[in-house]
DODONU-405664 format. One record per residue: z, x, y of N, C-alpha, C in turn; residue in one letter. Coordinates in steps of 0.1 Angstrom, whole numbers, plus 5000, padded with zeros to 4 digits. Each point is the difference from the previous one (the first is absolute). Layout:
BEGIN
ZXYZXYZXYA/...
***
This chain:
BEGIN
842668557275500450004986501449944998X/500349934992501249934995500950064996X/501050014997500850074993500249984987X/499849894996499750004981498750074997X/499350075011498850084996500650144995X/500650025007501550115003500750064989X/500549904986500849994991499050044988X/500950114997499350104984500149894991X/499049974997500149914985500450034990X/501049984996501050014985499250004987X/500450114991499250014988500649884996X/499349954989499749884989500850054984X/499650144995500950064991500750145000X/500850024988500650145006499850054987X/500450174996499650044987501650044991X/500049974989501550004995499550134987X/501450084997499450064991501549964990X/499249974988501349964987500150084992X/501150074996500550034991500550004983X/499350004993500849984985500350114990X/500450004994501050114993498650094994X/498649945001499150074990498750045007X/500049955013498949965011500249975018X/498849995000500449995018499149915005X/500049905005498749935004500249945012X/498850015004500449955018498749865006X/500449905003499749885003500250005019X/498549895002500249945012500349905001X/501049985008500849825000499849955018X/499749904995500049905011501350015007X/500249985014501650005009500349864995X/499649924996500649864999500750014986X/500050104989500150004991501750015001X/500849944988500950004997500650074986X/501050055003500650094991499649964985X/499449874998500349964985498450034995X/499349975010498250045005500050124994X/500950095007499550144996500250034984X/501249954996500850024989499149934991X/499249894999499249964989498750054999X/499750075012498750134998500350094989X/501650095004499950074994500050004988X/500949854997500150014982499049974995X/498849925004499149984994498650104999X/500250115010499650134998500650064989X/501149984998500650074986500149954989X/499649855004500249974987500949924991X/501650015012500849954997500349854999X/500949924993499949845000501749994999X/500550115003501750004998500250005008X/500049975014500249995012501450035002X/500949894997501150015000501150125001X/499350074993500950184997499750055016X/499250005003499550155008500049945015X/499350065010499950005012500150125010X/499749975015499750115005501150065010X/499950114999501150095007499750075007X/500450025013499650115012501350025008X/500150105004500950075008500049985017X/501549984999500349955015501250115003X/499850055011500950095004500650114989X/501250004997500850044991500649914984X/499249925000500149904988498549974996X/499949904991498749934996500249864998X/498949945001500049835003499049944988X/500049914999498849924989499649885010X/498650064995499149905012500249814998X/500249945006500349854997498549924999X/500149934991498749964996499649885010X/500849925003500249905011499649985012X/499850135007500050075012499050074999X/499650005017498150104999500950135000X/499150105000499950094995500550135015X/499249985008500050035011501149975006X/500449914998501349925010501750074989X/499850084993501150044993500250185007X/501350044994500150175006499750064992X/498250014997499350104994499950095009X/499350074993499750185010498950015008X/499750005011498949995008498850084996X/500150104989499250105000498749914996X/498950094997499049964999499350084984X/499949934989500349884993501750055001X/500349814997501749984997500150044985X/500850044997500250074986501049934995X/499849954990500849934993500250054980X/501249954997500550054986499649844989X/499150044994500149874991501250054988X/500949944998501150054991500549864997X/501250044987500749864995501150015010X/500149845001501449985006500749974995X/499649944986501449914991499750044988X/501150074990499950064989500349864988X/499050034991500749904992501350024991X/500649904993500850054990500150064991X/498449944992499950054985498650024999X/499350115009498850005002499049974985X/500550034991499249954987499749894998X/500449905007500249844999499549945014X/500050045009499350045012499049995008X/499750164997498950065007498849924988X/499149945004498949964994498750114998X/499450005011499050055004500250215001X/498750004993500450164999499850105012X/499449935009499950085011501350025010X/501249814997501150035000501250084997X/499950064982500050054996500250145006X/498850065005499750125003500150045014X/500249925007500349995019501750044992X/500249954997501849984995500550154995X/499250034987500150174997500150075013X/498749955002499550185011501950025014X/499749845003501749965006501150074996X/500050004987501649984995500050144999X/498850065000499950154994499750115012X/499749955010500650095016501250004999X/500449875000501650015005501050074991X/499449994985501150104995500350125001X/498350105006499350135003500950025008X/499849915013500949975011501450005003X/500549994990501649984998500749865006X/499049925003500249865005501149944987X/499450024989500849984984500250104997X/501349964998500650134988499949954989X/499750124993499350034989500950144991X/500649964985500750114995499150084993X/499850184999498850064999499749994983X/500649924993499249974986499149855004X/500649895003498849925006499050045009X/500250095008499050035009498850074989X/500650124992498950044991499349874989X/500849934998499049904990499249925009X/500449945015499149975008498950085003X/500050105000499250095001498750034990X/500549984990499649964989498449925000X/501149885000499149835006498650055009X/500850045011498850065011499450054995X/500150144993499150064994498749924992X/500549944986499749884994499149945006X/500149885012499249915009499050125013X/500250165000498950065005499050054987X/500550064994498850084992500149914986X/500749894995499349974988500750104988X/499449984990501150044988499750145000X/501150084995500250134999498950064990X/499550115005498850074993500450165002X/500350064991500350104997499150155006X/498549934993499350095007499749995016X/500049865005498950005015501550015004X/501749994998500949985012500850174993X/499550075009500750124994500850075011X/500850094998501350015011499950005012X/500449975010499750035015499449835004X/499849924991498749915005501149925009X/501049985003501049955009500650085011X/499450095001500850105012499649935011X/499049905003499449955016501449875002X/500049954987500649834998501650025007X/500049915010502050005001500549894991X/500550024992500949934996501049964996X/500850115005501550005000500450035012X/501649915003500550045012500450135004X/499950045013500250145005501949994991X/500749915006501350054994500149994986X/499049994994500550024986499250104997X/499250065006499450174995501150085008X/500749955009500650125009501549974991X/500349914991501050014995500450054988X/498950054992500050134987499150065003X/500150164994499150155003499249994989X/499049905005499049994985498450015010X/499150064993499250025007498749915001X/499249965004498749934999499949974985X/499350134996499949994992500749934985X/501250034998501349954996499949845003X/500049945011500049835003498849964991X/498750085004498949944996499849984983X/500550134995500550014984500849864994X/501349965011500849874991499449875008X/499149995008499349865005498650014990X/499250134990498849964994500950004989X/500950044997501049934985500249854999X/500349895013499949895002499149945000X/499350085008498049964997499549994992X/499950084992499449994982500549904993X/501249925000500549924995499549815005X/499249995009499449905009498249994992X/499850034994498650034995500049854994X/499149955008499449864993500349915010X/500750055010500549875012499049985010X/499749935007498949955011500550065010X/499249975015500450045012501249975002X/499249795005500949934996501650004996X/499850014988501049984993501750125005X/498950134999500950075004500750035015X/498949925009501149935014500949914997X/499749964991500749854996501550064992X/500250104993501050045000500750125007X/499650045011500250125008501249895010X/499049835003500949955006501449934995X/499849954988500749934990501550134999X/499850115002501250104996500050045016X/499249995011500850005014500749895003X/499449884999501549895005501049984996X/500450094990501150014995501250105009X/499250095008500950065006500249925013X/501850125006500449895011499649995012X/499250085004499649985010498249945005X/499849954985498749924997499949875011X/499149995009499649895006500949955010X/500950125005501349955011499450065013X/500549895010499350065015502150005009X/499650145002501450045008499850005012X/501449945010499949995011501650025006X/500250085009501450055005500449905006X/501149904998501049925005501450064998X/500549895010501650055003500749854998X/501350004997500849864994501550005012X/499649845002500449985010501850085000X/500949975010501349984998500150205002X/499650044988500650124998498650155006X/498849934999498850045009499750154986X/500149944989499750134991498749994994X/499750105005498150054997500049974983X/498949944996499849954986498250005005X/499749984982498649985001499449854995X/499149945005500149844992498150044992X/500349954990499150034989499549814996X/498650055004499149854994499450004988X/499749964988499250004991499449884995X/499949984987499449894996501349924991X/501250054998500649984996501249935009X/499750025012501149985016500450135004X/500949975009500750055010501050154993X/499750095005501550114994500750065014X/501650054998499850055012500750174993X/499850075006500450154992500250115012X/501350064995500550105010498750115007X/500150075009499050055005499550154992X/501150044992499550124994499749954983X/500149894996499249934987499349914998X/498450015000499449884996499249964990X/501250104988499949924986501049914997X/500950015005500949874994501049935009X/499349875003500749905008501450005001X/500449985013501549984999500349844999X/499149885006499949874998498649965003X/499449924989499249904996499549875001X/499049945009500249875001498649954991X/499849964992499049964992499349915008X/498549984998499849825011500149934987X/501049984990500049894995501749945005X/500450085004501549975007500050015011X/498850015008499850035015499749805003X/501049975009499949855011499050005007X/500050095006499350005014500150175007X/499149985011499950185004500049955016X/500850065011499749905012500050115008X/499050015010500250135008499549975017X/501350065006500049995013500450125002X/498750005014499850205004499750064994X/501750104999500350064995500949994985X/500549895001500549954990500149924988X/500250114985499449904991501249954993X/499749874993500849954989499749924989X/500450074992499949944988501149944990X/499449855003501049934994499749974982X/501149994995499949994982500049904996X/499049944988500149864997501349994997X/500950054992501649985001500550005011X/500349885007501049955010501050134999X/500749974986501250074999500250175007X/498950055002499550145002500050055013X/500350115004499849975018498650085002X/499849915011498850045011499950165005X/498750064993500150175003499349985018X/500050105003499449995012499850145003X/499050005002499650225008499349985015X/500150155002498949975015499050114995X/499249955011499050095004499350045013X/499850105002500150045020498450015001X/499350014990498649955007499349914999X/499749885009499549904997498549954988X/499050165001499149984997500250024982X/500750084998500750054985500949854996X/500649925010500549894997498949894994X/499049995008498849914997499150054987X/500250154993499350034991500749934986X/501650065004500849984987500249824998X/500049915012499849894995498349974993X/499150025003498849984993499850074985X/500550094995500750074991500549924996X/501449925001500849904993499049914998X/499649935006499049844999498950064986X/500050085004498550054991500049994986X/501650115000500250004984501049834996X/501149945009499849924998499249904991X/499049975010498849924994499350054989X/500250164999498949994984501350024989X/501850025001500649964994499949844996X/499949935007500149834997497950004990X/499650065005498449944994500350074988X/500450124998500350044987501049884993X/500349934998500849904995499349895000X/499249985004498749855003498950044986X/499349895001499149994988498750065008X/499250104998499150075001499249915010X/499349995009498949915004498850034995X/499049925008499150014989498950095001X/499950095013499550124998500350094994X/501750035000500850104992499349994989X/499849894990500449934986498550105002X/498749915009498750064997499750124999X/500850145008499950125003500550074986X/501249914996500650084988499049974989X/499849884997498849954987498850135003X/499750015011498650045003500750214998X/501350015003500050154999500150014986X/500749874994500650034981498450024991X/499249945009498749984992499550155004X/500150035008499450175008500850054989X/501050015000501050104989499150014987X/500049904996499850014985498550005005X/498950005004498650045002500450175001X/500250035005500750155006500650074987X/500649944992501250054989498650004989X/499249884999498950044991499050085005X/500150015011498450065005500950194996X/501450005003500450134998500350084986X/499749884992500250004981498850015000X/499049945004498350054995499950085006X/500550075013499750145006500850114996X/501049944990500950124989499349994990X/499549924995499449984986498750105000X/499349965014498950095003499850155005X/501350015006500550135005500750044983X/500349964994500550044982498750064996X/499149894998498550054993499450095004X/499550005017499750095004500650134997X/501350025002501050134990499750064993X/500149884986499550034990498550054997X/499349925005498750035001499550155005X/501150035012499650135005500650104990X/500949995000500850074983499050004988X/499549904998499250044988498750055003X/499649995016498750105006500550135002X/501550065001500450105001500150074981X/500249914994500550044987498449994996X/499049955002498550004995499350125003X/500850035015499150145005500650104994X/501050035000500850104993499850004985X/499349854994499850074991498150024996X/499649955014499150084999500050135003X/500450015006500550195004500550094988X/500649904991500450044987498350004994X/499449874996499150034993498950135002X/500050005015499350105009500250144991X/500950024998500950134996499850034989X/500549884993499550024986498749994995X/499149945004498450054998499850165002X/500350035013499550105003501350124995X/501049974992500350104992499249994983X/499549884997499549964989498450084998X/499549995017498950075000500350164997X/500650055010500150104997500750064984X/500749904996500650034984499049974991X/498749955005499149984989498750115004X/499950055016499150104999500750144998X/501650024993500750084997499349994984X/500549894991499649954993498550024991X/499249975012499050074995499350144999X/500950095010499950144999500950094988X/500849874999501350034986498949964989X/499149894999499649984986498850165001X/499050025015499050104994501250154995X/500750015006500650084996500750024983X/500449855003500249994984498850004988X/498649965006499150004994499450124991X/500250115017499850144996501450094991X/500849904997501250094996499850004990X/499549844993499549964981498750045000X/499650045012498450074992500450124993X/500650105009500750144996500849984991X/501249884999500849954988499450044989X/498549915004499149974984499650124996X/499150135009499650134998501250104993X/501449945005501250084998500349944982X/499749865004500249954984499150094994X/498649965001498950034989500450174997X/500750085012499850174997501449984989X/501249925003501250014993499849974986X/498949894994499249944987499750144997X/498950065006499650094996500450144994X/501350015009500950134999500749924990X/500249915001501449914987499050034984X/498849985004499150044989499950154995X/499750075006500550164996500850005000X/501349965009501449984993500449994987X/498949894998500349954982500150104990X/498150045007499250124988501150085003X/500650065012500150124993501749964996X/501049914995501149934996499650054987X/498649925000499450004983500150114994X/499550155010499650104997501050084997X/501349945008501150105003501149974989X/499449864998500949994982499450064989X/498850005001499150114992500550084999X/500050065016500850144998501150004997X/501049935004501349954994500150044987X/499249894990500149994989499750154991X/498750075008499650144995501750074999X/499949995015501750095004500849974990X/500449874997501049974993499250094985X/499349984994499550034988500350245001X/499850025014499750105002501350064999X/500649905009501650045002500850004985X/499549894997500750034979499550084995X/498550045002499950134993500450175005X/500750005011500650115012501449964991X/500649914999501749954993499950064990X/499049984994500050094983500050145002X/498950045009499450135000501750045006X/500749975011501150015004501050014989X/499849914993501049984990499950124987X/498650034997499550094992500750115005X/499450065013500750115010501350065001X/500649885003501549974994500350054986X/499349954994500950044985499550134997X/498650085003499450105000501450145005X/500349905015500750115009501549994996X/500549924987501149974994500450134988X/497949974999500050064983499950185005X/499550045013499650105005501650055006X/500849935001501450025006500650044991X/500149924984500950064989499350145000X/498549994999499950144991499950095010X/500049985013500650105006501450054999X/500449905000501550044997500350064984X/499249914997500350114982499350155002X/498949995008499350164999501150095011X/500549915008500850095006501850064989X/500049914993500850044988499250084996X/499050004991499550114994500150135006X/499549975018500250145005501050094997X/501049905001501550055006500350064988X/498849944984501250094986499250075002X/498550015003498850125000500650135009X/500749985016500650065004501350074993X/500849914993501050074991499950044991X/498550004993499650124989499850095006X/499049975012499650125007501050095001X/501249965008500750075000500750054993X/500349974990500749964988498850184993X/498650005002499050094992500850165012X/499449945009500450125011501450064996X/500849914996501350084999500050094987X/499049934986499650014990499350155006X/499149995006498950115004501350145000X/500749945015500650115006501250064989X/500649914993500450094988499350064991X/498549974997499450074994499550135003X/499749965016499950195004501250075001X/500849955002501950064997499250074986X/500449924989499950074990499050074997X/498750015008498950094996500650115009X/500450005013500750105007501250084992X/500849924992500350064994499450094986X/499149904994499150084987499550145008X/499650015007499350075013500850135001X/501349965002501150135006499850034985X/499849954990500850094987499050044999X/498549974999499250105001499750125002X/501050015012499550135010500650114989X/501449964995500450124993499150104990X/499749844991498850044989498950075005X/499550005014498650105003500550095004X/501550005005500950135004500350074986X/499949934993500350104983498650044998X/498949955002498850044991499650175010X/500649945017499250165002501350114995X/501149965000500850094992499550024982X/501150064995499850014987499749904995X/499649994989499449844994501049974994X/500649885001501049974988499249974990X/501649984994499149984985499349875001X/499449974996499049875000500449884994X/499949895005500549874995499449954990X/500349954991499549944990498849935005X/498950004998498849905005499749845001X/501449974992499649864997501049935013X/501350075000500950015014499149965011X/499050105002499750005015499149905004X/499250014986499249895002500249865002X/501249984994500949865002500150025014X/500550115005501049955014498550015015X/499050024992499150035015499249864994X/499949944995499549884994501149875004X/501050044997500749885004500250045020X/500050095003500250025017498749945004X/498950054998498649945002499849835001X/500649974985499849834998500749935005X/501150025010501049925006499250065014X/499450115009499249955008499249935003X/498950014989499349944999500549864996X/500649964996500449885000500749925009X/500550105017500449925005498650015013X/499250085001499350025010498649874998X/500449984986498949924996500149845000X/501849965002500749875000499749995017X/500350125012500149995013498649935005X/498950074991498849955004499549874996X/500249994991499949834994500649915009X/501250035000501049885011499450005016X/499950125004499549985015498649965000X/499250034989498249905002500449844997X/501250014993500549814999500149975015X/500950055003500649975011499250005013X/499050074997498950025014498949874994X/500050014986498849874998501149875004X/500849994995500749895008500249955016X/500250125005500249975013498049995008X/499550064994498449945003500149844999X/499949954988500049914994500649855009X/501650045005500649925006499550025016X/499750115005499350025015498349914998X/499649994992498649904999500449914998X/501049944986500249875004500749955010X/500950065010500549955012498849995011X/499350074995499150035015499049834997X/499750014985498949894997500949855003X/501649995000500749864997500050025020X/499650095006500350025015498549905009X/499550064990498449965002500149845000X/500549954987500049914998500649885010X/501250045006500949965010499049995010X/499650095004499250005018499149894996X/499149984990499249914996500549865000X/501049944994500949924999499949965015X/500750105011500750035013499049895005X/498750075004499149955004499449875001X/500149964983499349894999501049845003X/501350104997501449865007499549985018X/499550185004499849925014498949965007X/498950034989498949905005500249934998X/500849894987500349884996501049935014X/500750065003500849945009499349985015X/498850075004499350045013499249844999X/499550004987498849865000501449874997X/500950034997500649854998500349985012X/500450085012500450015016498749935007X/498950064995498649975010499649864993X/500549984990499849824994501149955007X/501250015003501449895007499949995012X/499250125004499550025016498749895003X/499250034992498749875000500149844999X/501049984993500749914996500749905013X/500950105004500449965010499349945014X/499450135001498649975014499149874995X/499649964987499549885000500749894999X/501150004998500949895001500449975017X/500250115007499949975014499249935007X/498750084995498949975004499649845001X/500949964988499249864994501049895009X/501150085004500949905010499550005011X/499450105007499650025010500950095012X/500950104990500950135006499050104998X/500250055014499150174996501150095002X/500949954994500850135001499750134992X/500550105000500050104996500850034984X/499150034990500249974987501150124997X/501249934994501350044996500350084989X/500250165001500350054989501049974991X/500449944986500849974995500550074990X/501050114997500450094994499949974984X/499250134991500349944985501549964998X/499949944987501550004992500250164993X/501350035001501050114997499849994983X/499449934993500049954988500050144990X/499450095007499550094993500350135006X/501650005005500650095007500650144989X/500049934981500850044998498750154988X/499249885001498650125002499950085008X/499950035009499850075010501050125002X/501449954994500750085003499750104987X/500049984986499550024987498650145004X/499149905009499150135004500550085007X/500549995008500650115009501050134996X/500449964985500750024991499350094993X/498550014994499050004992499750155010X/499849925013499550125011500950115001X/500949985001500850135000500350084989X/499749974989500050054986498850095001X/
***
């Protein structure tokens, strides 16, 4: 057996794995393949036509290298591992990315870039731009603010703010998230797009936007400084600031850049200017920072050139995407509006069918209320009517008996004027019964003062018969004695004749006057008793008169209630006093 039988035959490809800020994809490459091989796989895997920006990055020792396009792949100091892992990233920042960046996938390789490194603290970033960045981001992830579907917390997973600017105020999660959706709500209407497009437009503005730092020392005095590459040229800046250059070499005042080893120089298109010169102690950091210079160099000078004619094509071809994109996003606002609306007025349709809903079925129910209101009311005016026809009816004997009771009224009144008279009569009766009481009681009083007036008459008369009397006794005392001589006859006869006729004339006056006096006093005891009689009679007939005019005001009343439809209890209403002064007159009569 030979010895080229002997020899392991060498693979043909190896496996690489790529990296991009949004993805990972991993390719078989041929060994003959050259760095530029690999590099136009990837971008045409992505999509890219900006070539120029980006390229690939992998790590060598304690630094990182960019793969050379020139050169196989294999034959450079990649990483042996198995796949080689590589960084597809930008290597040259533009100036004025809005004028720029064409292509939006450029665009957005650039974001996702610019926006590690600020997370990163690669850029400094002051923590009010950081929050309006933050913003943007938000903006180009979720689309325009919605009140209902983005509700608090919906950022607690998202970084995006730097660690030192949360650890540099005592504000909480919550608190950031509060003044980055106050910035957010304010973005409503902007594109993905659009809003990468200004997330980067307000990062290149800051100073440490698109600068690659590398630790050099200056000759003579061997003082550590940092040398800063951009797209703008050369900066060089003390080791503890690398926001603000201590000296500046623009490449539009840059001669030439010449580098041996370790040492570089940069000479100024002003002669008059002196030649800077730095070192640098690692050769391989030496060979980056020159390809760095060439780089931006060259796309400072093409930025100053007239577009070529791919540029010209890519831009025509992205301006025309724009405005397809800007209308397709105005019909998809216009349509996303209608739709809105549309849903709003399917929300305002149902609601008010939900209203109609409601109101039928309070309509139903108000009308099978409605209809239990009309039987009810039906049966109210039947009884109404029964209540009418009985109230007609009672309003009808109401009438008759109104009619009746002015009848009676009118009797009353007729009855009552003839009670006024008979009262009146009575009155003058018990006027005329009063004088001649009072005159018979005058008569009494002279009947009594004859009487007494006789009695005194009497009792002097038996005086003087008591005395005729005593003288007597002598004379029967003389006759049983001796007889006197005898009185002339005509004497005696006179004196027993006149003694006799003055008794008899007063015993005969006593009896006359007292049968007057006892026929009068009969007389006045019957007529008082008969004018007594008369009174009680009178009495009576005032208060049956008064009992039936009560039981008429009382009937009266009850039908007048009646006929309103009060059942109240019928109201005694006191006579008039009219006839007080009667009353008292009898009462007067009565005690007599």
């Amino acid at each position: 057996m030979s010895i080229l039988g002997l020899k392991k035959k060498q693979p043909k490809t190896f496996k690489v794995k790529v990296i991009t800020m949004d993805a990972e994809m991993e390719f078989s490459c041929e060994v003959k393949w050259k760095g530029k091989d690999l590099f136009d796989l990837v971008c045409r895997t992505v999509g890219l036509r900006e070539t120029w920006f980006f390229g690939l990055r992998y790590t060598v020792k304690d630094t990182y290298a960019w793969l050379k396009p020139e050169k196989r792949v294999l034959d450079q100091e990649v990483p042996k591992d198995s796949p080689i892992t590589f960084h597809f990233l930008a290597k040259f920042f533009p100036e004025k990315v809005e004028e720029e960046l064409v292509q939006e996938i450029t665009q957005h390789l650039f974001f996702l870039q610019v926006k590690k490194q600020i997370l990163d603290e690669e850029i400094f970033c002051s923590p009010e731009a950081s929050v309006l960045l933050a913003s943007y981001a938000v903006q180009a992830k979720y689309g325009d603010y919605d009140p209902n579907f983005h509700k608090p917390g919906f950022l607690a997973q998202d970084e995006l703010l730097p660690k030192r600017v949360l650890m540099q105020y005592q504000m909480t999660a919550d608190m950031w998230e509060e003044k980055i959706t106050a910035w957010y709500a304010e973005h409503r209407g902007i594109a993905r797009d659009e809003a990468e497009m200004e997330y980067l437009k307000i990062a290149q503005d800051l100073e440490m936007y698109g600068v690659s730092y590398f630790a050099i020392t200056q000759n003579k005095r061997d003082t550590d400084l940092l040398l800063g590459v951009d797209a703008q040229g050369l900066h060089i800046y003390s080791p503890n600031s690398k926001l603000n250059p201590n000296k500046s070499f623009p490449w539009s005042g840059i001669r030439n850049i010449s580098y041996s080893e370790k040492e570089f120089t940069i000479k100024p298109l002003d002669k008059k200017k002196d030649v800077f010169k730095f070192y640098s102690s690692q050769l391989r950091v030496n060979k980056l920072i020159l390809q760095l210079c060439i780089g931006n160099h060259d796309l400072f000078m093409r930025r100053r050139k007239v577009d070529s004619i791919e540029v010209q094509q890519m831009k025509a071809q992205a301006k025309e995407e724009k405005a397809c994109k800007k209308m397709e996003r105005q019909i998809l606002a216009r349509e996303k509006q209608m739709r809105e609306e549309a849903e709003r007025a399917k929300e305002e349709m149902e609601r008010r069918l939900f209203q109609l809903q409601d109101e039928a079925r309070l309509s139903n129910e108000a009308l099978l209320r409605s209809e239990e209101t009309a039987d009810l009311l039906a049966e109210k005016a039947q009884i109404a009517e029964e209540e009418a026809k009985l109230l007609a009816h009672k309003a009808a004997e109401a009438e008759q008996d109104r009619q009746r009771l002015e009848v009676t009224a009118m009797k009353t009144k007729e009855e009552k004027r003839l009670m006024e008279q008979k009262m009146r009569e009575a009155e003058q009766l018990a006027v005329k019964l009063v004088e001649q009481s009072e005159r018979r009681l005058k008569e009494a009083d002279h009947l009594k003062q004859d009487l007494t007036e006789a009695k005194d008459a009497e009792r002097r008369a038996k005086q003087k018969l008591l005395e005729i009397t005593k003288t007597t006794y002598p004379l029967i005392a003389a006759y049983s004695a001796p007889p006197a001589p005898p009185a002339p006859p005509e004497a005696a006869d006179f004196a027993y004749e006149s003694t006799s006729t003055r008794l008899d004339f007063k015993d005969s006056d006593m009896k006359r006057l007292s049968m007057e006096i006892e026929r009068e006093r009969l007389e006045y005891m019957e007529k008082s008793k008969h004018l007594q009689d008369q009174l009680k009679e009178l009495k009576t007939e005032i208060e049956s008169l008064k009992l039936e005019e009560q039981q008429q005001q009382a009937g009266v009343y009850s039908l007048r209630h009646e006929a309103r439809g009060y059942n109240h209890e019928p109201v005694y209403i006191p006579h008039s006093n009219r006839n007080s002064a009667y009353m008292s007159q009898m009462a007067f009569f009565e005690e007599v």
